[in-house]
C-alpha positions as CSV (number, residue, x, y, z in Angstrom):
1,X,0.0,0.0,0.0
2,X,1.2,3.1,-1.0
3,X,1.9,6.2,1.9
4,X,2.7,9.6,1.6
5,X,6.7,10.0,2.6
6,X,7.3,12.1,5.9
7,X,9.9,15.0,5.7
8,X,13.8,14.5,5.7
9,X,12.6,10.9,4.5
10,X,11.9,9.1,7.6
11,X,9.9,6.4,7.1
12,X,6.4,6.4,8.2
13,X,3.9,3.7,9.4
14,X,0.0,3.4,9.5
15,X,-1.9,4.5,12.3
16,X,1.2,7.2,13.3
17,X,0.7,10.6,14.3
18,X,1.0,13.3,11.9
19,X,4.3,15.0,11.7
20,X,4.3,18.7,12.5
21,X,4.9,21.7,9.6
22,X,8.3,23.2,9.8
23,X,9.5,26.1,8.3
24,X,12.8,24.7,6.5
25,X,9.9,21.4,5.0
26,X,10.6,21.4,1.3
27,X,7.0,20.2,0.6
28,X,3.3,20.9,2.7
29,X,1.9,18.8,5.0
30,X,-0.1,16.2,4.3
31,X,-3.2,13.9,5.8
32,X,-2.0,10.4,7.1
33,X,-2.8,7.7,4.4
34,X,-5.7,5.6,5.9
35,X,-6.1,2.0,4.8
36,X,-8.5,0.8,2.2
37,X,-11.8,-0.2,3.3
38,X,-11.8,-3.6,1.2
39,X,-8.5,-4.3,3.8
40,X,-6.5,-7.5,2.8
41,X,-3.9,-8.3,0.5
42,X,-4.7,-7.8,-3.3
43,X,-7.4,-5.3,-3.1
44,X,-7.1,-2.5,-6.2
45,X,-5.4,0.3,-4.7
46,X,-6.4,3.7,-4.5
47,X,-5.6,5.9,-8.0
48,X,-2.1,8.1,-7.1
49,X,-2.9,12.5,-7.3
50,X,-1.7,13.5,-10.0
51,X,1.4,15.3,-9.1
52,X,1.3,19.4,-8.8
53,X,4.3,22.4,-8.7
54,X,5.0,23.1,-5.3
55,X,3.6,26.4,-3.6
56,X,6.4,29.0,-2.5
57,X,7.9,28.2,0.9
58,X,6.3,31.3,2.8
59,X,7.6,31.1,6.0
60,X,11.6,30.7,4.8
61,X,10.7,34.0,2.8
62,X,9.0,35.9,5.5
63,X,11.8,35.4,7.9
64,X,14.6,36.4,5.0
65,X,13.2,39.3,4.6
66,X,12.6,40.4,8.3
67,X,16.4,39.4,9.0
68,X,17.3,42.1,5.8
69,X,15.3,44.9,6.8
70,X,16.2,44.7,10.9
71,X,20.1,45.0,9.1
72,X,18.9,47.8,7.0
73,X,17.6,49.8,10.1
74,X,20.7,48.9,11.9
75,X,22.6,50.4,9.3
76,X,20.7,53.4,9.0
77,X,20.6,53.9,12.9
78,X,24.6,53.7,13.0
79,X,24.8,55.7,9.8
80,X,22.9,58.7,10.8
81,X,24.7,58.5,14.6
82,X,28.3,58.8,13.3
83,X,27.0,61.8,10.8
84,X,25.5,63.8,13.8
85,X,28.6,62.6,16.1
86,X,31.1,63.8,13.4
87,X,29.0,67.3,12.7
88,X,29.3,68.1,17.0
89,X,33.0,67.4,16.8
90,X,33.5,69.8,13.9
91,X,30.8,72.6,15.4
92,X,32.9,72.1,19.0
93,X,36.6,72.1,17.5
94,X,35.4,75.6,15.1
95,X,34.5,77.4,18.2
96,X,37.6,76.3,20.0
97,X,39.9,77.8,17.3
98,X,37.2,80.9,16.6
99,X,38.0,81.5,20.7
100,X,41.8,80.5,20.7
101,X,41.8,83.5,17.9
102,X,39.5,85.7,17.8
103,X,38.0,85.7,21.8
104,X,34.7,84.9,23.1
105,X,34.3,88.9,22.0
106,X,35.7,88.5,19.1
107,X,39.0,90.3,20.6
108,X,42.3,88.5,20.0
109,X,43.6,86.9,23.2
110,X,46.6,85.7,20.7
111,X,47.4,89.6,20.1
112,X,47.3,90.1,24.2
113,X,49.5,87.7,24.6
114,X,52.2,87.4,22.1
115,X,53.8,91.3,22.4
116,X,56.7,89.9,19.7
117,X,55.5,89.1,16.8
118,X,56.7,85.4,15.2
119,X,59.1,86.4,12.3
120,X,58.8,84.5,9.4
121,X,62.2,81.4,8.7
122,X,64.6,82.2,6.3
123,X,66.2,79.3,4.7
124,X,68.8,78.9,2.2
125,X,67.8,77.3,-1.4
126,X,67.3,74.4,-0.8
127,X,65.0,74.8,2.1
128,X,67.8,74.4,4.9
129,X,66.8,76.8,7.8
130,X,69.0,79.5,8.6
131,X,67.0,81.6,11.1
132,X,63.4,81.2,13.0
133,X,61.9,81.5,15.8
134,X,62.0,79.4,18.9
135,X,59.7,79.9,22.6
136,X,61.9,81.1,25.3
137,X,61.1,82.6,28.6
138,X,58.2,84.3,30.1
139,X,58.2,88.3,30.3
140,X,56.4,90.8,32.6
141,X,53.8,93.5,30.3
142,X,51.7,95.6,31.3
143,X,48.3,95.7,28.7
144,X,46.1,98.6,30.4
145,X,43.4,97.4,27.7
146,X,43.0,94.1,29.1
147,X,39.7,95.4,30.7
148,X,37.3,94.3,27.7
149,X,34.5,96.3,29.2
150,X,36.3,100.0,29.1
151,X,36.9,100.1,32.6
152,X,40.1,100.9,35.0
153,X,43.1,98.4,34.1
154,X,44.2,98.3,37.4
155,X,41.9,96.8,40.6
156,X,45.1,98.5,43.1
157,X,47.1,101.1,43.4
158,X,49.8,101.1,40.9
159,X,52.2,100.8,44.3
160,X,50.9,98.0,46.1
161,X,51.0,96.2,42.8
162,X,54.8,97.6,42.4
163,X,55.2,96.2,45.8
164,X,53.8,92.9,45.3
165,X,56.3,92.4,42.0
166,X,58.8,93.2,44.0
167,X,58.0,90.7,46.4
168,X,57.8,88.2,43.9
169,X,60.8,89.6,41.9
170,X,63.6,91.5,44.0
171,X,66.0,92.5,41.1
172,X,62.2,94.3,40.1
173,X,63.1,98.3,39.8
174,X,60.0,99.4,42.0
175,X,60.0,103.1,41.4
176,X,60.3,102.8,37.7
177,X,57.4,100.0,38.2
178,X,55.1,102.7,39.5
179,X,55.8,105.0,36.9
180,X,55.1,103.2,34.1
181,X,51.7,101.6,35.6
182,X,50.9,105.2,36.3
183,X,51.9,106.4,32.1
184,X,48.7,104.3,31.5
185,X,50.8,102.7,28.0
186,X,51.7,99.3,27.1
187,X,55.1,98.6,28.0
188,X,57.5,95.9,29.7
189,X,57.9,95.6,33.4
190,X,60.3,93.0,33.1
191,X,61.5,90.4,30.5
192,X,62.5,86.7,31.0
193,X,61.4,85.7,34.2
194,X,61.0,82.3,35.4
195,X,57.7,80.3,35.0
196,X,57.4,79.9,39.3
197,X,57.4,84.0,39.0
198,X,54.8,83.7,36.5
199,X,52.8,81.6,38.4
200,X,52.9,84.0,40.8
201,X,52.4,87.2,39.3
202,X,49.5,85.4,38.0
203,X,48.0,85.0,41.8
204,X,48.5,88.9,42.5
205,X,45.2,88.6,40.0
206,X,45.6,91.6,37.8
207,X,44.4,91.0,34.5
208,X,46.2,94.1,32.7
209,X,49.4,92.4,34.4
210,X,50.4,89.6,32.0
211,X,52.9,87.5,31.4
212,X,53.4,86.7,27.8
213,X,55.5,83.4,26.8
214,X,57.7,85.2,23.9
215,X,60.1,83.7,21.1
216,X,63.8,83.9,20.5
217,X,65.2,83.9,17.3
218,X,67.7,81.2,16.5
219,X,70.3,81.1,14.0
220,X,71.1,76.8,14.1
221,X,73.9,77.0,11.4
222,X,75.6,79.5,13.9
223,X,78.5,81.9,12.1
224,X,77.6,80.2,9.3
225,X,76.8,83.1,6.4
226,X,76.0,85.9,9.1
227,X,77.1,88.6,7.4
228,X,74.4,87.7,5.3
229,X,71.9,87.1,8.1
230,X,72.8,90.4,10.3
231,X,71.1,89.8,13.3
232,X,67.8,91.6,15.9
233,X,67.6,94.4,18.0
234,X,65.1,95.2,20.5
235,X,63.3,98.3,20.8
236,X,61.4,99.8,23.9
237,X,57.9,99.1,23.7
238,X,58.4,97.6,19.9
239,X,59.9,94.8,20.2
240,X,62.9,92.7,18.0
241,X,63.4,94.3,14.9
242,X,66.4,93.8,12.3
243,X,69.7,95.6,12.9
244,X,71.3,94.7,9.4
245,X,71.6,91.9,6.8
246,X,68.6,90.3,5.7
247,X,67.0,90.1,9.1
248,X,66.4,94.1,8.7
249,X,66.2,94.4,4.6
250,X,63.2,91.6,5.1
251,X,61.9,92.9,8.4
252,X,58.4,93.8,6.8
253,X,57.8,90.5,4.9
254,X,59.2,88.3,7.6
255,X,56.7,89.8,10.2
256,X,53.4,90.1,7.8
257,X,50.8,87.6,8.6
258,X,50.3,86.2,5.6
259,X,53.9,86.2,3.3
260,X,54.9,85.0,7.2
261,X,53.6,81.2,6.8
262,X,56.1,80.5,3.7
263,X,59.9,81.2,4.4
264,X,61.9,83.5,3.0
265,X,64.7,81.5,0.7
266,X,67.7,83.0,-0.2
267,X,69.9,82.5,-2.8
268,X,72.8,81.2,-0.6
269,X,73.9,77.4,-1.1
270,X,74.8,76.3,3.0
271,X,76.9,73.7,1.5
272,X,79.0,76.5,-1.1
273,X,79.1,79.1,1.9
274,X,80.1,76.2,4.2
275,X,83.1,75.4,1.7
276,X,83.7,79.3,1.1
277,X,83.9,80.0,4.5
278,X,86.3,76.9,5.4
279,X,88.7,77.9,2.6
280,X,88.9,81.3,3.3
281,X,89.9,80.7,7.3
282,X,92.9,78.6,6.3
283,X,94.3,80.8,3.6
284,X,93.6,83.6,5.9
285,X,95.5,82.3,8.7
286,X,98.4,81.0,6.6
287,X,99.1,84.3,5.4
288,X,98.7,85.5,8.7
289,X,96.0,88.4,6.8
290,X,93.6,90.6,9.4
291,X,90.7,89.5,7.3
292,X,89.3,88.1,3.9
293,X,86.3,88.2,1.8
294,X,85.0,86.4,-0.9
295,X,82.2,85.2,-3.0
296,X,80.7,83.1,-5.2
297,X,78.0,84.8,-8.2
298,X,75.7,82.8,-10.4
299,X,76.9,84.6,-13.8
300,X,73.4,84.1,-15.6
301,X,71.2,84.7,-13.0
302,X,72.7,86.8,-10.6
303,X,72.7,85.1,-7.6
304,X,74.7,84.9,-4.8
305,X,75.4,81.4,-3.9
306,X,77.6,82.0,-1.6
307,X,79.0,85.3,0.4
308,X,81.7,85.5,3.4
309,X,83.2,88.0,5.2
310,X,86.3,87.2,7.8
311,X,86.3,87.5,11.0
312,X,83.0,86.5,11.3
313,X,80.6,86.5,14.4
314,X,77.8,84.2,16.3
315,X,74.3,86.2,15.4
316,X,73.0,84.4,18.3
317,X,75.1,86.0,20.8
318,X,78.0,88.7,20.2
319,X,80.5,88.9,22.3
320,X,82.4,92.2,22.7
321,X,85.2,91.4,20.7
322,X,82.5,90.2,18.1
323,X,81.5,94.0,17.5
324,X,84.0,94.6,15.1
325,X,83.4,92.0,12.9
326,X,79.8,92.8,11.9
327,X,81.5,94.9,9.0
328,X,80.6,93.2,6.0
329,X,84.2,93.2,3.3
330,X,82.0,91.6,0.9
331,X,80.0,94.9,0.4
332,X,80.8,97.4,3.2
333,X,84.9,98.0,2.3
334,X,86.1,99.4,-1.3
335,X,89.0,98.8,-1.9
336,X,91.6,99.3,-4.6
337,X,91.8,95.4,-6.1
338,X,94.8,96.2,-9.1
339,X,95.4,93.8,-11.8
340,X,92.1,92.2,-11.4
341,X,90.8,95.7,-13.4
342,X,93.2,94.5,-16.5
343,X,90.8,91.8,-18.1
344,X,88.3,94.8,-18.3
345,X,90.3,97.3,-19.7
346,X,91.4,94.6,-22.5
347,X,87.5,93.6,-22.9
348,X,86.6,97.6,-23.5
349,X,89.8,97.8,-25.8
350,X,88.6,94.8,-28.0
351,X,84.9,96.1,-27.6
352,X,86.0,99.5,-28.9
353,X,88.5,98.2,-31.7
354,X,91.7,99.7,-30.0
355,X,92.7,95.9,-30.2
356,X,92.4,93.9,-32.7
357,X,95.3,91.7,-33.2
358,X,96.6,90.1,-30.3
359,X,99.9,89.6,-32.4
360,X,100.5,93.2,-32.2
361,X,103.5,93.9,-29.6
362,X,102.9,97.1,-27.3
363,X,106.2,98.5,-25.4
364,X,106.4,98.0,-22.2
365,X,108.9,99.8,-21.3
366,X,108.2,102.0,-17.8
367,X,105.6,104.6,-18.7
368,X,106.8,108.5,-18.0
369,X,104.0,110.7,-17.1
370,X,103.3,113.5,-14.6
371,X,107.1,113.7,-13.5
372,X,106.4,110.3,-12.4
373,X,107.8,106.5,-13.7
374,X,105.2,103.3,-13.7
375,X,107.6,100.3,-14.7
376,X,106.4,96.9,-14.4
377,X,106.7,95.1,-11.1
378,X,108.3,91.8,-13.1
379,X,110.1,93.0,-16.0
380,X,109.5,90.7,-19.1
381,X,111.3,92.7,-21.9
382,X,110.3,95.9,-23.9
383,X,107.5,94.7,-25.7
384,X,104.5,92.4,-25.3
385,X,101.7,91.7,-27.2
386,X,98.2,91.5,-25.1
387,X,98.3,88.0,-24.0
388,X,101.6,88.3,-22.7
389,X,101.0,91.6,-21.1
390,X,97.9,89.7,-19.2
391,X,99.7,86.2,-18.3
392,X,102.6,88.4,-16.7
393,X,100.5,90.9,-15.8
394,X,102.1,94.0,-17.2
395,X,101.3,97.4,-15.9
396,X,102.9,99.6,-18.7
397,X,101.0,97.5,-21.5
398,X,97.9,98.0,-19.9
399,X,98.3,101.9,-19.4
400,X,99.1,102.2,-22.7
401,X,96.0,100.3,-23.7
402,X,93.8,102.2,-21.2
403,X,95.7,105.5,-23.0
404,X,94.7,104.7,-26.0
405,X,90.8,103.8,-25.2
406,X,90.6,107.4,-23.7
407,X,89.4,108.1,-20.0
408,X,85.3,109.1,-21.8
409,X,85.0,105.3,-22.8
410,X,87.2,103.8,-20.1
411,X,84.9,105.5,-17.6
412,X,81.7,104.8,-19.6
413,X,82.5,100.9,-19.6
414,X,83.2,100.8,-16.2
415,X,80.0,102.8,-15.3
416,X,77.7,100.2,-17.5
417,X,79.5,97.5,-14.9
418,X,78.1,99.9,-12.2
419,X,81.4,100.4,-10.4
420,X,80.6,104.2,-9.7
421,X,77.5,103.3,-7.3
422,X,76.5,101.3,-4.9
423,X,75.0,98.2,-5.9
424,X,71.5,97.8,-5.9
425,X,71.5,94.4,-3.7
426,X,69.1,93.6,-1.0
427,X,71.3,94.5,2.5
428,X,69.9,97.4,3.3
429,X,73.5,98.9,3.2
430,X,76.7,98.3,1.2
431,X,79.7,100.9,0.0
432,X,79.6,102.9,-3.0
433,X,83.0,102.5,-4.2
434,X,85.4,105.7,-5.3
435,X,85.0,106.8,-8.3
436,X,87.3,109.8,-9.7
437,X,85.4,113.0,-10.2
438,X,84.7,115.0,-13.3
439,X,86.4,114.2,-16.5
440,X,89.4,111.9,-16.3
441,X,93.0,113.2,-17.1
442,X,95.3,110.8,-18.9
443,X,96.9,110.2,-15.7
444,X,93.6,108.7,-14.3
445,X,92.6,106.8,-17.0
446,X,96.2,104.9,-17.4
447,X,96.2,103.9,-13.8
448,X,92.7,103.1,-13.6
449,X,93.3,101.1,-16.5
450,X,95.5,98.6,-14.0
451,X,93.5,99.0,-11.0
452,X,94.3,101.9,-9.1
453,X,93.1,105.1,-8.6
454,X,89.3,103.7,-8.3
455,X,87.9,101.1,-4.9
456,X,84.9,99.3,-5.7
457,X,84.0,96.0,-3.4
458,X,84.6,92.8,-3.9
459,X,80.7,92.3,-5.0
460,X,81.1,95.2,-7.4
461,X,84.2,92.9,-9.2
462,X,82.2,89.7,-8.8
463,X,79.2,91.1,-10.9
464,X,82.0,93.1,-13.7
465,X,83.6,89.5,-14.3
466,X,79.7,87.7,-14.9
467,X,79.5,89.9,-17.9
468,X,82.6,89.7,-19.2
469,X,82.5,86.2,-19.3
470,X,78.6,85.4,-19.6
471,X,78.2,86.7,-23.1
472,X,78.6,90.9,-22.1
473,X,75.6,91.0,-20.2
474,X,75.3,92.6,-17.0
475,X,72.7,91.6,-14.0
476,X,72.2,93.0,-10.4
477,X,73.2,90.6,-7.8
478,X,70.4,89.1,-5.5
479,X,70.6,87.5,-2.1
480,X,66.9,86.2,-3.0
481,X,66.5,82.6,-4.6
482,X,65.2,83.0,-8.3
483,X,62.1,80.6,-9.6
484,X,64.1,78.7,-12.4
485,X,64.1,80.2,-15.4
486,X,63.4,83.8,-14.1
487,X,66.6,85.1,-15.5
488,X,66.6,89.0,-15.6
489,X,66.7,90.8,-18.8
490,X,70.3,92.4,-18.1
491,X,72.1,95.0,-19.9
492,X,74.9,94.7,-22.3
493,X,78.1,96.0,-21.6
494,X,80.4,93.6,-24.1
495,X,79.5,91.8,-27.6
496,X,79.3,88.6,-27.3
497,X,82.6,88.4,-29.4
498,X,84.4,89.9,-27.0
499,X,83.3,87.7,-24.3
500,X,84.1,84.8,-26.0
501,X,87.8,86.1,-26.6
502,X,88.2,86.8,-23.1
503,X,87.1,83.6,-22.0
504,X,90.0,82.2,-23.7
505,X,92.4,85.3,-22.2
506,X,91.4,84.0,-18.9
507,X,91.9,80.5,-19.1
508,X,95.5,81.4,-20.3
509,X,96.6,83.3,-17.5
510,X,95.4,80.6,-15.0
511,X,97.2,77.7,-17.4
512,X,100.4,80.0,-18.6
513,X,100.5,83.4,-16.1
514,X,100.1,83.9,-12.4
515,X,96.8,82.5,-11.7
516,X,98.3,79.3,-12.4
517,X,98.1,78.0,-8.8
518,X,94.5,78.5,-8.9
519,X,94.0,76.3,-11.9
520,X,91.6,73.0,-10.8
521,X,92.0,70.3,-12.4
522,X,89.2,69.8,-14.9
523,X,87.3,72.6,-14.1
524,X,88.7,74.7,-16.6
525,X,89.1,77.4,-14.5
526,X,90.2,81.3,-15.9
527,X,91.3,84.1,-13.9
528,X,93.4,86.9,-12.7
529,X,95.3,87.8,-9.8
530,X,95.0,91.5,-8.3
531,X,97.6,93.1,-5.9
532,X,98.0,96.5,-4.5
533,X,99.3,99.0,-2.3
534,X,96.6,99.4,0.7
535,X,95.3,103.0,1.2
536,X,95.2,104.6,4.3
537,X,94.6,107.9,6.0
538,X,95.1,109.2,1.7
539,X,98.8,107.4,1.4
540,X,100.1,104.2,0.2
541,X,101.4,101.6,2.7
542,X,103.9,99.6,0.8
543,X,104.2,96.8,3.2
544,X,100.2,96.5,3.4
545,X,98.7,94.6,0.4
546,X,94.9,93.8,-0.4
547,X,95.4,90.9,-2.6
548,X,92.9,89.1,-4.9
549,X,91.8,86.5,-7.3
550,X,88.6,86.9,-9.5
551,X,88.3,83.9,-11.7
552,X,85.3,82.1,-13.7
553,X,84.1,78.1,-14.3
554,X,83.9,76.1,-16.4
555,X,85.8,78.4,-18.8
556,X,83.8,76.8,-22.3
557,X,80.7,77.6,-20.8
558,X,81.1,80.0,-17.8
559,X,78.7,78.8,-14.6
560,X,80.0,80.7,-11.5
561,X,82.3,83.5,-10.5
562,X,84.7,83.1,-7.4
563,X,86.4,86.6,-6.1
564,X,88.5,86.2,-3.0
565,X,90.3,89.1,-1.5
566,X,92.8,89.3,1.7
567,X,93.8,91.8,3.6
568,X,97.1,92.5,4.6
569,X,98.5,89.3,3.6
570,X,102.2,88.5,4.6
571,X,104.7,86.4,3.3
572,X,105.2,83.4,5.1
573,X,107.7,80.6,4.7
574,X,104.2,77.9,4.1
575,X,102.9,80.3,1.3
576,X,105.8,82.3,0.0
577,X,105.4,85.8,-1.0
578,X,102.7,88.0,-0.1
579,X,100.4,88.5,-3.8
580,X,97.6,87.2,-4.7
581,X,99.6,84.6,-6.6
582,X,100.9,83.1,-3.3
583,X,97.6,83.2,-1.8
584,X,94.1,84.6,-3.0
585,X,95.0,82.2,-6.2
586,X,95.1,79.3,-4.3
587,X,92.4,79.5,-2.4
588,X,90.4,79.8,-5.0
589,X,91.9,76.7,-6.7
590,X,91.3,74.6,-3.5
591,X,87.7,75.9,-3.5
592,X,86.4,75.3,-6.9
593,X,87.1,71.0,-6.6
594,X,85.0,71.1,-3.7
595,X,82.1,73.4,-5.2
596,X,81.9,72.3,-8.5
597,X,80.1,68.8,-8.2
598,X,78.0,71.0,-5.2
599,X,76.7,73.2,-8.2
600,X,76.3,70.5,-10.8
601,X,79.9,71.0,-12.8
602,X,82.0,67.7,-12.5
603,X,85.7,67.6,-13.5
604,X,86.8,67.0,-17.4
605,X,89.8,66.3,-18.4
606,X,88.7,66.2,-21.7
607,X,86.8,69.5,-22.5
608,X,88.4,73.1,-22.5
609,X,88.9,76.2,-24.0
610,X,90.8,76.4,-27.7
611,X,93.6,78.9,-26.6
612,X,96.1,76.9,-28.8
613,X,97.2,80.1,-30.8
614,X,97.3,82.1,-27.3
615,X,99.2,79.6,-25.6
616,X,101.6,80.2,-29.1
617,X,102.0,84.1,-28.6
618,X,102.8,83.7,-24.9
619,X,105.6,80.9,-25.4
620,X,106.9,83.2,-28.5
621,X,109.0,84.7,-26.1
């Protein structure tokens, strides 16, 4: 007999009780089979239903769908808690930085506080910091408009509150205490006290008696390009302001609250002044000189990647015997820098067609003029042609020269080269050189011609050699980093033909003439050495010297201009003699090895200047 099969297939037998519906059954419940009413074995058995699809399964479905929408809500509920949690937070952090700023009233608290105003970093190129600011110690101020609501600043007399400072502060000047509560104005009481006086000024409960936590600026690269820095000064009831370098020439933008937030860079290299510096102390001291300058000029752009001035100082603290060395050589001191002025009276002969064939021998005998005699300080014969006259460095070729050119275009050259003013750089102050007055005499223009008779500064030579070497054109020297390719317009001083000769007149005299000790390996280095009689009180001290080298690299396509000067050089038995030969020169030759892969210029021993017919007329001899 045929029964209907139980759920899960258990097997099921007549008479049993019905199984009970569950919600996971595949199929619906059904009746118990009862047996047939004819009973016994055999009997026709009852037709089989014709088999029908099966209904849905309801109850799996229902309680699907409750499960989904109880995760939906869930969702939502979490969902919209975290948006109204996050919109508190930000509603609750606004109003603490509206108050921190601005005041409950909207009144700065930050402006009660803070009497100094944070001065913006300056940082070299390349974003290495070379002043900022830094929170020191607490300071005493008196703010008579602390009172928001107009009325008296002061709850006490203005001397039990002198008193009680003076309790809590004995080195406190009482009387002068008094007299400026009584003046009414904002000013100091007292500055870095320690935080337990804080503490306890704040008890005395004064509110127009405040205690401000101030900053201290902080130079962390130490002597490190100060000149270039300068340093802060602090007025009465102002504050720290800059003295000189470009703590003072940037004083506006450094404390404007806006420009403030991105630092001031400069166009000094840290690592080039580093090496400049460094170079400079150990040539100074081994020729025993009172004090060098030098520095190092981008001869496209401008810019001055490097500027040093010896003895230096600590910005953060001068000493007393610091004070004297806050002059700046670099910019500050003119000087008469001799043969390094022969390249440029050469470049202005060539420019004006006084010279055209360097083959052309000039005499060199001792010039007679004025009742005086000029002979050359090494005598090299009776005539030399130009590229002789510059590799030995010959006095009565180049007056002759400069005689020829004529003091009007002499002067005019020299003027385009801005060597009869003071440079236009950023420090708020630098040297105009001396320039002679009115219309030159021969006399003038022959010995200018050489390099004497006219002080300019170092800076002032630097920025002459960049456009004689950089194509003829000349361009301002900056202290401020340039975007790249912002190169100013310039102004042309040389043709390009003349620069290009005098390229190859410089890298002779550093291969054949006395700048040969400056001559770097691979860096193709030209130049010229300068030494003079030192000027002082209107005479000439023959046993003082300023010695120099102003030279240019890589000489096939110029980069950089080095000038290093000393002063008062002597002759020692490490160096030699006492010109720039014996000692500006090499400095500069130890320098530009260590520079040149700084600045992106790597040793060649391949490349170089053509000077094979110059190198010809100077071994002629």
């Amino acid at each position: 007999m045929s029964a209907a099969r139980p759920a899960f297939g258990k097997l099921a037998t007549a008479g049993a009780a019905p199984a009970q519906p569950s919600l996971f059954d595949t199929a619906p419940p059904r009746s118990p089979v009862r047996p047939s009413r004819s009973g016994g074995e055999g009997s026709e058995p009852r037709a089989r239903p014709v088999p029908t699809a099966s209904p849905a399964p309801q109850g799996r479905v229902k309680m699907v769908n409750l499960r989904q929408r109880l995760l939906l809500s869930a969702r939502t509920r979490a969902f919209a808690l975290a948006v109204i949690f996050a919109a508190v937070t930000m509603v609750a952090l606004t109003r603490i930085v509206w108050l921190g700023i601005d005041g409950p009233n909207g009144s700065s608290t930050l402006a009660a506080t803070t009497l100094v105003p944070d001065r913006g970093e300056i940082t070299d190129r390349r974003g290495e910091p070379l002043a900022r600011d830094y929170p020191k110690a607490y300071s005493l101020w008196f703010n008579p408009e602390a009172m928001e609501d107009g009325g008296a600043p002061l709850v006490r007399s203005p001397q039990v509150i002198a008193a009680r400072l003076k309790a809590v502060m004995p080195e406190l000047d009482e009387a002068a205490t008094i007299e400026r509560l009584f003046a009414g104005k904002k000013t100091y009481l007292s500055r870095r006290i320690l935080p337990e006086q804080a503490n306890a000024v704040h008890a005395i409960g004064e509110a127009a008696i405040e205690t401000p936590q101030e900053v201290e600026r902080h130079y962390p690269q130490g002597r490190l390009a100060a000149h270039v820095l300068g340093r802060l000064k602090e007025l009465e009831d102002v504050g720290l302001v800059g003295e000189f370098g470009m703590e003072k020439a940037l004083n506006a933008r450094l404390l404007d609250s806006e420009l403030r937030a991105t630092p001031a860079a400069l166009s000094i290299d840290i690592r080039v002044q580093g090496a400049l510096e460094d170079a400079m102390e150990r040539g100074r001291l081994a020729a025993r000189a009172i004090g060098a300058a030098g520095v190092v000029l981008d001869v496209d752009t401008g810019e001055v990647l490097a500027l040093a001035s010896l003895p230096d100082f600590n910005p953060n603290r001068i000493s007393e015997s610091d004070k004297f060395n806050v002059l700046n050589r670099v910019t500050n001191v003119p000087a008469e820098l001799g043969s390094t002025f022969k390249p440029l009276t050469i470049a202005a002969a060539i420019d004006a067609g006084v010279v055209r064939d360097l083959t052309q021998s000039w005499n060199a005998k001792p010039v007679e003029i004025a009742n005086r005699s000029f002979p050359d300080f090494d005598d090299k014969g009776e005539r030399l042609n130009i590229p002789q006259a510059l590799a030995y460095s010959s006095n009565t070729v180049t007056m002759r020269v400069a005689d020829q050119l004529g003091g009007e275009r002499l002067s005019r050259v020299l003027a385009d080269l801005h060597m009869n003013a003071e440079l236009p750089i950023e420090l708020p102050s630098s040297a105009a050189p001396f320039w002679p007055d009115g219309k030159w005499s021969r006399l003038t223009t022959m010995t200018v011609g050489y390099g004497h008779g006219i002080s300019v500064t170092p800076l002032h030579l630097a920025s002459a050699y960049a456009a004689m070497v950089n194509g003829g054109l000349w361009r301002k020297p900056t202290l401020m980093k340039l975007e790249p390719g912002d190169i100013p317009a310039g102004k042309r001083v040389f043709k390009a033909s003349t620069s290009s000769r005098m390229r190859q007149l410089l890298r002779m005299i550093a291969k054949f003439g006395t700048g040969r000790s400056a001559d770097a390996q691979g860096y193709r280095v030209g130049g010229k050495t300068g030494s003079a009689e030192k000027l002082v009180n209107g005479r000439y001290v023959k046993t003082k010297l300023i010695s120099s080298f102003a030279a240019a690299f890589p000489m096939d396509r110029p980069r950089y201009v080095v000038v290093v000067a000393l002063d008062e050089p002597e002759a020692t038995d490490f160096i030699g003699g006492r010109t720039a030969a014996f000692n500006a020169a090499p400095i500069v030759g130890e320098l530009i090895p260590r520079i040149g892969p700084m600045l992106g210029v790597r040793p060649d021993n391949v490349r170089d200047v053509d000077i094979s017919d110059l190198a010809h007329l100077v071994e002629a001899r």
